[in-house]
C-alpha positions, -999 to 999 in steps of 0.1 A, spaced: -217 30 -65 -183 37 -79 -153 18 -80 -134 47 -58 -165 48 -30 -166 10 -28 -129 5 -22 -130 30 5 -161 16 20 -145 -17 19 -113 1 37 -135 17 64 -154 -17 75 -118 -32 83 -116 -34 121 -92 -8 136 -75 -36 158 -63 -55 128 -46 -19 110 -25 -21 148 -15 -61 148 15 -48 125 10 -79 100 19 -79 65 3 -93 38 19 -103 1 7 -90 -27 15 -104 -67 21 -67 -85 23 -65 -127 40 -34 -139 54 -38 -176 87 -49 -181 106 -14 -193 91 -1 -162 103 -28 -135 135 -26 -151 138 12 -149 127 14 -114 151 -17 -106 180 2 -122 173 31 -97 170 10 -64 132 15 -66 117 -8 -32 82 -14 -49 67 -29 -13 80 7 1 65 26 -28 33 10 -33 29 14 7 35 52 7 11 51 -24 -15 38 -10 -13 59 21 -17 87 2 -44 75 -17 -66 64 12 -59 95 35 -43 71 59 -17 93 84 19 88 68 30 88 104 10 62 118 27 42 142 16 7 121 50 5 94 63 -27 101 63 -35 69 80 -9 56 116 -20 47 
C-alpha cells in the first residue's frame, strides 16, 4: 500500500464527531531557514497555510464549518 493510500485511510478511520469538536492540535513544522525567513518577511501565517494545504490535499470542503483554528 502506498504512502498516499495509507495516509488517507488513516484520515478516513477518524471519527466524524471528533473533525466537529473544533479542537486544535500543535504541530513541530521544519522548513529551511531562507524559506521561513522569506515567508516571515511576507506576513506568511504558516498554521493558516499548512491548514488550507492540507484541505486541499485531502479533498476536505474549504467551507466546512470546523475552522477554529484558523487564525
Amino acid at each position: 500500500m502506498s504512502n498516499k493510500s495509507s495516509f488517507h485511510k488513516l484520515i478516513s478511520t477518524v471519527r466524524q464527531n471528533d473533525f466537529f469538536q473544533n479542537k486544535c492540535g500543535e504541530k513541530t513544522l521544519t522548513v529551511p531557514k531562507w524559506l521561513a525567513e522569506a515567508a516571515e518577511k511576507e506576513g506568511v501565517n504558516f498554521s493558516q497555510l499548512l491548514q488550507f494545504a492540507l484541505r486541499e490535499r485531502l479533498g476536505i470542503n474549504k467551507r466546512s464549518k470546523n475552522t477554529a483554528c484558523l487564525s
